[in-house]
PDB file of the backbone (N, CA, C, O) and the ligand in Angstrom, with CONECT records:
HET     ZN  A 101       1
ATOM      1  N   UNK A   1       0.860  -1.199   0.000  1.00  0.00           N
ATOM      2  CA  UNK A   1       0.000   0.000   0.000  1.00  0.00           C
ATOM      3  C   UNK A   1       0.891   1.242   0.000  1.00  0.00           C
ATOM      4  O   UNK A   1       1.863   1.346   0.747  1.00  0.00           O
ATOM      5  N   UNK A   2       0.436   2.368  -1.050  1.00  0.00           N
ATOM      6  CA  UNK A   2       0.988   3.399  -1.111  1.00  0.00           C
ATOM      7  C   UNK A   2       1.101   4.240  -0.116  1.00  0.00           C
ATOM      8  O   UNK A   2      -0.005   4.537   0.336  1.00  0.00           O
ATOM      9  N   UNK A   3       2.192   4.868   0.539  1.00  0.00           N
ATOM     10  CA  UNK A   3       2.078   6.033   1.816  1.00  0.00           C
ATOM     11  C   UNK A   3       2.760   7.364   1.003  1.00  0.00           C
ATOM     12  O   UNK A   3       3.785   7.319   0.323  1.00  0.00           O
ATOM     13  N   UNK A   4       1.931   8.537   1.252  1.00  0.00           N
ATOM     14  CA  UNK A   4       1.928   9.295   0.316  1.00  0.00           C
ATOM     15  C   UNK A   4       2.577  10.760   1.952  1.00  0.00           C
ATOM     16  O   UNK A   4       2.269  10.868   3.139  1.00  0.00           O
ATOM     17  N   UNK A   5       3.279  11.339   1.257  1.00  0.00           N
ATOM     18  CA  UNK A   5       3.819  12.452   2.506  1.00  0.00           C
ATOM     19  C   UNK A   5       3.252  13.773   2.183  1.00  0.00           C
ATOM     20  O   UNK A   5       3.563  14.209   1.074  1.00  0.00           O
ATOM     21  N   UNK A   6       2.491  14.496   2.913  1.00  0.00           N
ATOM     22  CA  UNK A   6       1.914  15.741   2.440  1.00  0.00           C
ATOM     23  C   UNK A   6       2.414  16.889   3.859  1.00  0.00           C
ATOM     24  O   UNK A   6       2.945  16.605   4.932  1.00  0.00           O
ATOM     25  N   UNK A   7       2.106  17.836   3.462  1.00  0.00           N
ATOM     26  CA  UNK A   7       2.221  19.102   4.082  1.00  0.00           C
ATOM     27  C   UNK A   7       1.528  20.008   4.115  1.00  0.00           C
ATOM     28  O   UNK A   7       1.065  20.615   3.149  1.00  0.00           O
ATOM     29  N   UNK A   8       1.348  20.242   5.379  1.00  0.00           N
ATOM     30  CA  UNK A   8       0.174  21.190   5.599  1.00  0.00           C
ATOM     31  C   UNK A   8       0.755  22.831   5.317  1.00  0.00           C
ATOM     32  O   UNK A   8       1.804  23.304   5.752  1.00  0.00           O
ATOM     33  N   UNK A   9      -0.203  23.467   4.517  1.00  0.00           N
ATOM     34  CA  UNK A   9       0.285  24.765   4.066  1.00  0.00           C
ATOM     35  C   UNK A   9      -0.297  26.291   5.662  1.00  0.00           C
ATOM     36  O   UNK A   9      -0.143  27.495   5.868  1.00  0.00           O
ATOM     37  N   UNK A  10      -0.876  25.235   6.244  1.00  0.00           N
ATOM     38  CA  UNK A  10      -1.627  26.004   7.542  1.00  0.00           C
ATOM     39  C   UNK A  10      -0.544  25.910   8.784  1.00  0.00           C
ATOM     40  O   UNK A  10      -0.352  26.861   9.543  1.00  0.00           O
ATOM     41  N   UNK A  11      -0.078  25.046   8.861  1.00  0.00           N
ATOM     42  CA  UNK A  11       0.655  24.908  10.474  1.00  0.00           C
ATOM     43  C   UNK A  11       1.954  24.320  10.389  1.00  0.00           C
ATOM     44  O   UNK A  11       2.644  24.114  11.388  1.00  0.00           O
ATOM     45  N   UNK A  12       2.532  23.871   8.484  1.00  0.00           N
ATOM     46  CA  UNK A  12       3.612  23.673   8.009  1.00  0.00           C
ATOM     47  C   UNK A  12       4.000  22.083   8.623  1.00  0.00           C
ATOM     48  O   UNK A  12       5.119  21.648   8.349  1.00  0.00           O
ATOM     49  N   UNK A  13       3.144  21.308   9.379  1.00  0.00           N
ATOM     50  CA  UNK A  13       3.551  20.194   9.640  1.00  0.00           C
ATOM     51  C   UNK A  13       3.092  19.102   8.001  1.00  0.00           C
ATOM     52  O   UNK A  13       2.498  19.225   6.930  1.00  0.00           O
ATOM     53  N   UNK A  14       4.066  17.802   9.014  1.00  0.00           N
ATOM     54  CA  UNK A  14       4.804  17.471   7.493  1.00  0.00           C
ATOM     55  C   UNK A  14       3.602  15.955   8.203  1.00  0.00           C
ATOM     56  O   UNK A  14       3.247  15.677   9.348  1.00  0.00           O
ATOM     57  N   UNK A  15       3.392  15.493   7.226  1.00  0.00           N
ATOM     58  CA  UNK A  15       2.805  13.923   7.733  1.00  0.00           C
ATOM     59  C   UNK A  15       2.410  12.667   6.642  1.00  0.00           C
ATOM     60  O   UNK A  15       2.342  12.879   5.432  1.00  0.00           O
ATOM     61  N   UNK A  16       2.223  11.665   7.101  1.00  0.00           N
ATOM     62  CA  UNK A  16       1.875  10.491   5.896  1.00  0.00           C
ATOM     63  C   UNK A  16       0.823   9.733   6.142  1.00  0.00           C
ATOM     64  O   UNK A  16       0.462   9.163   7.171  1.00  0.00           O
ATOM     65  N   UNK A  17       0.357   9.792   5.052  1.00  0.00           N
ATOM     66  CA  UNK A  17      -1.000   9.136   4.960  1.00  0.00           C
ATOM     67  C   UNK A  17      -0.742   7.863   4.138  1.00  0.00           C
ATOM     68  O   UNK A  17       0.048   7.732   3.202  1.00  0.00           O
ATOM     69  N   UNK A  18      -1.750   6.753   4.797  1.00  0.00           N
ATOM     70  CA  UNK A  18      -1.485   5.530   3.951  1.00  0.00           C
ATOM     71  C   UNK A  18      -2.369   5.611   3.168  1.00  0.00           C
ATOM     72  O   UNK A  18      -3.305   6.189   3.722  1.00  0.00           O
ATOM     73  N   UNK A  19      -2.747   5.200   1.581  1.00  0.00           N
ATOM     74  CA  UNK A  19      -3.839   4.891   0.764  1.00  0.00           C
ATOM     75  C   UNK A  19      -3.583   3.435   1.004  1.00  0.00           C
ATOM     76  O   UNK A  19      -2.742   2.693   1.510  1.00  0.00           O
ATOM     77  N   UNK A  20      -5.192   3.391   0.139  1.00  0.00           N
ATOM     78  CA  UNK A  20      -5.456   1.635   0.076  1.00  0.00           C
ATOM     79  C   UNK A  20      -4.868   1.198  -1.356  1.00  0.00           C
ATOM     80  O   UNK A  20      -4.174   0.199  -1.546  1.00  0.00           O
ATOM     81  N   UNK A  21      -5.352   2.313  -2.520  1.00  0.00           N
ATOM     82  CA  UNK A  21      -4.352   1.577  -3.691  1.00  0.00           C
ATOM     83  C   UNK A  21      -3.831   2.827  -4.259  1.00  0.00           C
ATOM     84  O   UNK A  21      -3.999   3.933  -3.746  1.00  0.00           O
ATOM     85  N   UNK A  22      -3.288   2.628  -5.178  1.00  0.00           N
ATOM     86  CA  UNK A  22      -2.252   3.924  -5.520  1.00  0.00           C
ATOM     87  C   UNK A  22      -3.600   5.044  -6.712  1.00  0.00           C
ATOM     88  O   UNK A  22      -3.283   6.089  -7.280  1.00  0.00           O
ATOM     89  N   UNK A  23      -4.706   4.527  -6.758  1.00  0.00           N
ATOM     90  CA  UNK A  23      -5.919   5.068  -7.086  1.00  0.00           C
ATOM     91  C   UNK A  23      -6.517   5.502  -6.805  1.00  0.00           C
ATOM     92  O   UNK A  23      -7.024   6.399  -7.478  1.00  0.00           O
ATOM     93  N   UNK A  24      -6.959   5.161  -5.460  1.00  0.00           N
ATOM     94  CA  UNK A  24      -7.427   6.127  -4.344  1.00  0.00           C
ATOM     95  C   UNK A  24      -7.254   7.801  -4.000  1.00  0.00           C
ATOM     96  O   UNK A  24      -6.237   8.463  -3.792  1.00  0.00           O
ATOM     97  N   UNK A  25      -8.544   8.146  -4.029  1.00  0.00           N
ATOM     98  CA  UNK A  25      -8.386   9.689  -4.185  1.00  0.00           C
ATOM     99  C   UNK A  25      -9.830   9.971  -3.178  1.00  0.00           C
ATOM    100  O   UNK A  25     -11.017   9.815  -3.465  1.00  0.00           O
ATOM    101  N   UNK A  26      -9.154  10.467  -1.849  1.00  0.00           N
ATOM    102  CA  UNK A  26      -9.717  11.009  -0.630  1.00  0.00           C
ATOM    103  C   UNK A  26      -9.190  12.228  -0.463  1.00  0.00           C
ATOM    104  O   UNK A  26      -8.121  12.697  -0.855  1.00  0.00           O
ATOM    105  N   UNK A  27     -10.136  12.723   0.217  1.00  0.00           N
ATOM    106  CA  UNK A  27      -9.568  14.085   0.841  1.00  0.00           C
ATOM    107  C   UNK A  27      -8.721  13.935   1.929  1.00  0.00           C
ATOM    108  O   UNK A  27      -9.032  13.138   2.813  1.00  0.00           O
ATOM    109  N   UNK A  28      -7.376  14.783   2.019  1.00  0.00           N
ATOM    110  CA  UNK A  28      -6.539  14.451   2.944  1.00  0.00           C
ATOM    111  C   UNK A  28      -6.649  16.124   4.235  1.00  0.00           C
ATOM    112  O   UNK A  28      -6.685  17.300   3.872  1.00  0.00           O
ATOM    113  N   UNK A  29      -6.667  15.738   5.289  1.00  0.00           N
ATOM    114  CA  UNK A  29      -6.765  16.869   6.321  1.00  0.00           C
ATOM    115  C   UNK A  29      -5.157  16.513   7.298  1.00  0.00           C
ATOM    116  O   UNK A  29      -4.559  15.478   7.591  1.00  0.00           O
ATOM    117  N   UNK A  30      -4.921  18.029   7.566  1.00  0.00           N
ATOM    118  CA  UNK A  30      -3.946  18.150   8.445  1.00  0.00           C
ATOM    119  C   UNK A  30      -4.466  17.108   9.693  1.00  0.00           C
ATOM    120  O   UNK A  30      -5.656  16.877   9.910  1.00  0.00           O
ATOM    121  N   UNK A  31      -3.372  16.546  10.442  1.00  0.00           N
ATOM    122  CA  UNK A  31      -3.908  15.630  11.677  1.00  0.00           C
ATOM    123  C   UNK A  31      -4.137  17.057  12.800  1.00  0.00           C
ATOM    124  O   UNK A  31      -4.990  17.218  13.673  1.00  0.00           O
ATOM    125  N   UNK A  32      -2.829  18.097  12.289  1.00  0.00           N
ATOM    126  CA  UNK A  32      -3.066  18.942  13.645  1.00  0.00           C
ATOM    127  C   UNK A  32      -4.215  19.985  13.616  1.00  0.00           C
ATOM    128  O   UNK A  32      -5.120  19.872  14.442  1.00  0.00           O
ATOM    129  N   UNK A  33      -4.229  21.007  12.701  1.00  0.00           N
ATOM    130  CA  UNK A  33      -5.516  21.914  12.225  1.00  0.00           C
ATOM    131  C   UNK A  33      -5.996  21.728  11.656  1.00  0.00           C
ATOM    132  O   UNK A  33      -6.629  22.698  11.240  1.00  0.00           O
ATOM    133  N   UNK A  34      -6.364  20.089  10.808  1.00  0.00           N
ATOM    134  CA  UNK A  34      -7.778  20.357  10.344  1.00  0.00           C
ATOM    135  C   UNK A  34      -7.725  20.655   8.855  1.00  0.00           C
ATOM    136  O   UNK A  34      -8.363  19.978   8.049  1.00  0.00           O
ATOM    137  N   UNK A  35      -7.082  21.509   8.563  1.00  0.00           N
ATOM    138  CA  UNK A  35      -6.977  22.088   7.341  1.00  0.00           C
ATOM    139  C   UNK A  35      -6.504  21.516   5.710  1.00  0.00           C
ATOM    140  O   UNK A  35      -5.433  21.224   5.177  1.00  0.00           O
ATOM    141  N   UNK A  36      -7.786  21.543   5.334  1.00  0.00           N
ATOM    142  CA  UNK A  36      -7.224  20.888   3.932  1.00  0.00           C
ATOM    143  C   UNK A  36      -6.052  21.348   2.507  1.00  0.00           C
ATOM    144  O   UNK A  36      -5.907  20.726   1.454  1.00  0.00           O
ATOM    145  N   UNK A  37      -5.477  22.396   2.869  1.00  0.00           N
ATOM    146  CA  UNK A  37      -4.508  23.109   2.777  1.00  0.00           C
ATOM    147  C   UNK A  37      -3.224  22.577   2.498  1.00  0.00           C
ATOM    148  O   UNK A  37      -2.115  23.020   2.797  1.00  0.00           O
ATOM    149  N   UNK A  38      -3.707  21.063   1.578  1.00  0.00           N
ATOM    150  CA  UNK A  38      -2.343  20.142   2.220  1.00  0.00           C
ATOM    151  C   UNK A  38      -1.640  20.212   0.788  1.00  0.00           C
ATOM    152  O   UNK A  38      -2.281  20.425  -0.241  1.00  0.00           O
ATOM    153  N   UNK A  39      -0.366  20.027   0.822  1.00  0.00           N
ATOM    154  CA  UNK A  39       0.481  19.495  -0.272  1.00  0.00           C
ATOM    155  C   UNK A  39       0.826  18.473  -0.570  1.00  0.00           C
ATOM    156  O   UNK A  39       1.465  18.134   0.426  1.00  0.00           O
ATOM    157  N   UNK A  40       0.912  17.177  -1.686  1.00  0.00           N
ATOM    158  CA  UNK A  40       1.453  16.415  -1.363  1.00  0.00           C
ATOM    159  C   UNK A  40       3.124  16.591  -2.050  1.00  0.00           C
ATOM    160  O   UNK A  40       3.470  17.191  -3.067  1.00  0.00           O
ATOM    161  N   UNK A  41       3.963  15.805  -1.036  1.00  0.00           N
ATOM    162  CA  UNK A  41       5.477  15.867  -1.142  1.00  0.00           C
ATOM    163  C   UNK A  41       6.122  14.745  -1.802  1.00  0.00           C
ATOM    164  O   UNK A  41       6.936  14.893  -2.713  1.00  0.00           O
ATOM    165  N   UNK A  42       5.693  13.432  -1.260  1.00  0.00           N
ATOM    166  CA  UNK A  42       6.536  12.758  -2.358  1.00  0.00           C
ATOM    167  C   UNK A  42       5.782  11.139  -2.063  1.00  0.00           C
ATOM    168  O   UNK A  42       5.140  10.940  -1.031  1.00  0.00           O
ATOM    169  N   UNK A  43       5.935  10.286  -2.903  1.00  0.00           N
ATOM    170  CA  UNK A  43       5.672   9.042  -2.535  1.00  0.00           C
ATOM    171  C   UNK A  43       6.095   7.992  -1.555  1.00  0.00           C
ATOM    172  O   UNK A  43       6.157   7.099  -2.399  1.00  0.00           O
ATOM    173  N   UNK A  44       6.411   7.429  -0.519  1.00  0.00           N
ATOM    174  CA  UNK A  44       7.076   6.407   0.052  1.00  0.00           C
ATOM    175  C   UNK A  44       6.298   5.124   0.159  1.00  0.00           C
ATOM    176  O   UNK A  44       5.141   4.893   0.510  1.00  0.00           O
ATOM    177  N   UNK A  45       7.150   4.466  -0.196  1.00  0.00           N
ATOM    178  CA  UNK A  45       7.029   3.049  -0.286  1.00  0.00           C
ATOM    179  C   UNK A  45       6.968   2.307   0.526  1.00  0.00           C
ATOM    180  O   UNK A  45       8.129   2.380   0.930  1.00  0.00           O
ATOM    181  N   UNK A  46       6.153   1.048   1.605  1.00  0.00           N
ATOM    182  CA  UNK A  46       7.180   0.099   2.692  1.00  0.00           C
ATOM    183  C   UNK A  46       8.166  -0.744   1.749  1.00  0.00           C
ATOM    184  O   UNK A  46       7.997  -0.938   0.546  1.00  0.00           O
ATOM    185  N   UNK A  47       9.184  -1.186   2.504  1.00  0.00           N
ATOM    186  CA  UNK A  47      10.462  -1.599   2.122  1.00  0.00           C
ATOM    187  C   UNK A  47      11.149  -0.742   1.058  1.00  0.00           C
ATOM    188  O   UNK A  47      10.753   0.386   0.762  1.00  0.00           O
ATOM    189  N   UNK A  48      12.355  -1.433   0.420  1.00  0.00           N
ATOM    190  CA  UNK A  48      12.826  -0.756  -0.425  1.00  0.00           C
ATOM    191  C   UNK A  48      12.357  -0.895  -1.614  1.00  0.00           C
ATOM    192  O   UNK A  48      11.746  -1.864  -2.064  1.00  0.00           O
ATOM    193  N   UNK A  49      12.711   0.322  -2.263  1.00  0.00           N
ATOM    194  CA  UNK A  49      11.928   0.768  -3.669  1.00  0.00           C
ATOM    195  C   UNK A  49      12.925   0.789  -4.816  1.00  0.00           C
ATOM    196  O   UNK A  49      13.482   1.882  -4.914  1.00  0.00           O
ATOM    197  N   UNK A  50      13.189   0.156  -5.441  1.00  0.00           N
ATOM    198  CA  UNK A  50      13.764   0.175  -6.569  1.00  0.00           C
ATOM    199  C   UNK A  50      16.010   0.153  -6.268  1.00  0.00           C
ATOM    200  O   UNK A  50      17.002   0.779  -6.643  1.00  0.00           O
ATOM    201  N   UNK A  51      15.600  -1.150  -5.279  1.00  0.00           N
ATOM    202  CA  UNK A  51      17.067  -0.629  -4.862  1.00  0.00           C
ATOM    203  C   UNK A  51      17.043   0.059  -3.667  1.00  0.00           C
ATOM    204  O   UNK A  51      16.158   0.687  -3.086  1.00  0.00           O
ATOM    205  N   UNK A  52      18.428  -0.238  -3.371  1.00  0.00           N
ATOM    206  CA  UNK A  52      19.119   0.501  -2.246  1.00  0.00           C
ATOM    207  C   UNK A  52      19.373   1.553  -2.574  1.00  0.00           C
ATOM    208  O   UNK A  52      19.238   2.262  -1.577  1.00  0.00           O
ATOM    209  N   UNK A  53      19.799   2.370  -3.737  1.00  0.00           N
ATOM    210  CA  UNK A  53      21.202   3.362  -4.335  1.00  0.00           C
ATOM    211  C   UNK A  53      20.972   4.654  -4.055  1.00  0.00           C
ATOM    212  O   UNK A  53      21.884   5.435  -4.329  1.00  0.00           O
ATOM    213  N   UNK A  54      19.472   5.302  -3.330  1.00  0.00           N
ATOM    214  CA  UNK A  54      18.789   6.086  -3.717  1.00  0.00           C
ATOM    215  C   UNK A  54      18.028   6.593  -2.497  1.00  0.00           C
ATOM    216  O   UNK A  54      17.481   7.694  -2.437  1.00  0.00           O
ATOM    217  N   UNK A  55      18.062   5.180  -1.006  1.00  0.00           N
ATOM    218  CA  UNK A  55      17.827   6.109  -0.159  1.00  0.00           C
ATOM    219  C   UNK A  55      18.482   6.933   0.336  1.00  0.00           C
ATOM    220  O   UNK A  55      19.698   7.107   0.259  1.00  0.00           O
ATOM    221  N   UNK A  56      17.547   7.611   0.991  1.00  0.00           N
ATOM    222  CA  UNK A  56      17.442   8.974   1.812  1.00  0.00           C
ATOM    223  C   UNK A  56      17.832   8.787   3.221  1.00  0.00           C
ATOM    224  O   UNK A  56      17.062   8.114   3.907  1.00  0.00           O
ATOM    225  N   UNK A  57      19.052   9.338   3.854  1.00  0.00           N
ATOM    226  CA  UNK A  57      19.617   8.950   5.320  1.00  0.00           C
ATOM    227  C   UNK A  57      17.817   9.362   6.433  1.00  0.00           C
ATOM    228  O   UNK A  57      17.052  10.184   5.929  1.00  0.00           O
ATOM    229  N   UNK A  58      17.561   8.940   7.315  1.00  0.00           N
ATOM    230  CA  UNK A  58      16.226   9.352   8.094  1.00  0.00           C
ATOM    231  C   UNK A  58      16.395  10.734   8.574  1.00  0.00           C
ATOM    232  O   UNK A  58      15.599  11.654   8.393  1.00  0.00           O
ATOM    233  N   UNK A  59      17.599  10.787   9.253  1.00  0.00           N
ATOM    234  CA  UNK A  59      17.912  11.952  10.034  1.00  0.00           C
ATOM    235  C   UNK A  59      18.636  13.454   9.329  1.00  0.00           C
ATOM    236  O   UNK A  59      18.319  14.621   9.559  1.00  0.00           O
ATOM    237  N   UNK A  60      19.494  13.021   8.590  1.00  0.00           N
ATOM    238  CA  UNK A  60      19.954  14.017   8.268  1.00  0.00           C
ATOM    239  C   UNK A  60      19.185  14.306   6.275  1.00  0.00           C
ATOM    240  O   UNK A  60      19.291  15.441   5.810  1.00  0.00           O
ATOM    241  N   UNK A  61      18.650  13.410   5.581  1.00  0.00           N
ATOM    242  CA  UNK A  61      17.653  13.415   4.333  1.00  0.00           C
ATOM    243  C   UNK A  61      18.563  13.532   3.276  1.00  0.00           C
ATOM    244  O   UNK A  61      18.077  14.020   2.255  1.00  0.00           O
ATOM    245  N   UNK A  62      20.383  13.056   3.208  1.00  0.00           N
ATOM    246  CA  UNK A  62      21.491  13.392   2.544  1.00  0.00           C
ATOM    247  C   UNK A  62      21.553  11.506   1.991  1.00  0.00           C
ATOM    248  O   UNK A  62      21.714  10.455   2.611  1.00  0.00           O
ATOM    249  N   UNK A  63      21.336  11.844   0.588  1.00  0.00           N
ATOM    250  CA  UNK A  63      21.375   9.985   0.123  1.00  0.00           C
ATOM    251  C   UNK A  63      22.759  10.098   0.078  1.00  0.00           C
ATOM    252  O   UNK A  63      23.240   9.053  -0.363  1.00  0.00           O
ATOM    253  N   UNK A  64      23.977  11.306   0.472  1.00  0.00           N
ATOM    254  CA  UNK A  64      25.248   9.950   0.771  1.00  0.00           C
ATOM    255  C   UNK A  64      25.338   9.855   1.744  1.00  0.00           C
ATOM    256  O   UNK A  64      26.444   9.325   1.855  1.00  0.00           O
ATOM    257  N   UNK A  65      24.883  10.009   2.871  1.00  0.00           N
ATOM    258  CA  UNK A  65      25.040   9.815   4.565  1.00  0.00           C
ATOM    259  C   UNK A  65      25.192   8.555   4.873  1.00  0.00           C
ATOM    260  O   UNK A  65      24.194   7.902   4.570  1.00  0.00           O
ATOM    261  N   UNK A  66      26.006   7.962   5.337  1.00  0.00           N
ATOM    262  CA  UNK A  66      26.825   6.869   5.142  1.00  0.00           C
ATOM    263  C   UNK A  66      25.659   6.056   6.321  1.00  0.00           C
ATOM    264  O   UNK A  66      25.264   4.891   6.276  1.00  0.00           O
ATOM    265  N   UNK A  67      25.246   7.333   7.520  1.00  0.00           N
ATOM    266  CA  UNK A  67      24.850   6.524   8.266  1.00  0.00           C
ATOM    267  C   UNK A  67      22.945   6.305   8.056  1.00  0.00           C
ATOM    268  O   UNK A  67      22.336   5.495   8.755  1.00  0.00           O
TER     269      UNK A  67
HETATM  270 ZN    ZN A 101      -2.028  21.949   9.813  1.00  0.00          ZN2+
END
């Protein structure tokens, strides 16, 4: 199942929503205000997606971060 990362343009928090198929088209609301104001940011996948070569470190978001 697709988890899709959006952003709220109201309170700037960042969050992920799971869909049921990558077809699915709901309205998405901020968890904190409510506000449908949202952006979406990028796709994430569970497990890995097309390879290793390409993630994204968690903490620092630098794909050469060793750690
Ligand atoms: Zn918000």
């Amino acid at each position: 199942m697709p988890i899709y990362e959006f952003r709220c343009r109201q309170c700037k928090k960042v969050f992920e929503v799971l869909f049921f198929s990558i077809s699915e088209k709901r309205e998405v609301l901020c968890p904190d205000c409510s506000s449908d104001q949202v952006e979406k940011l990028m796709s994430v996948f569970g497990g890995t997606f097309g390879g290793a070569s390409s993630s994204e470190c968690s903490s620092c978001s630098s794909t050469s971060c060793s750690t």
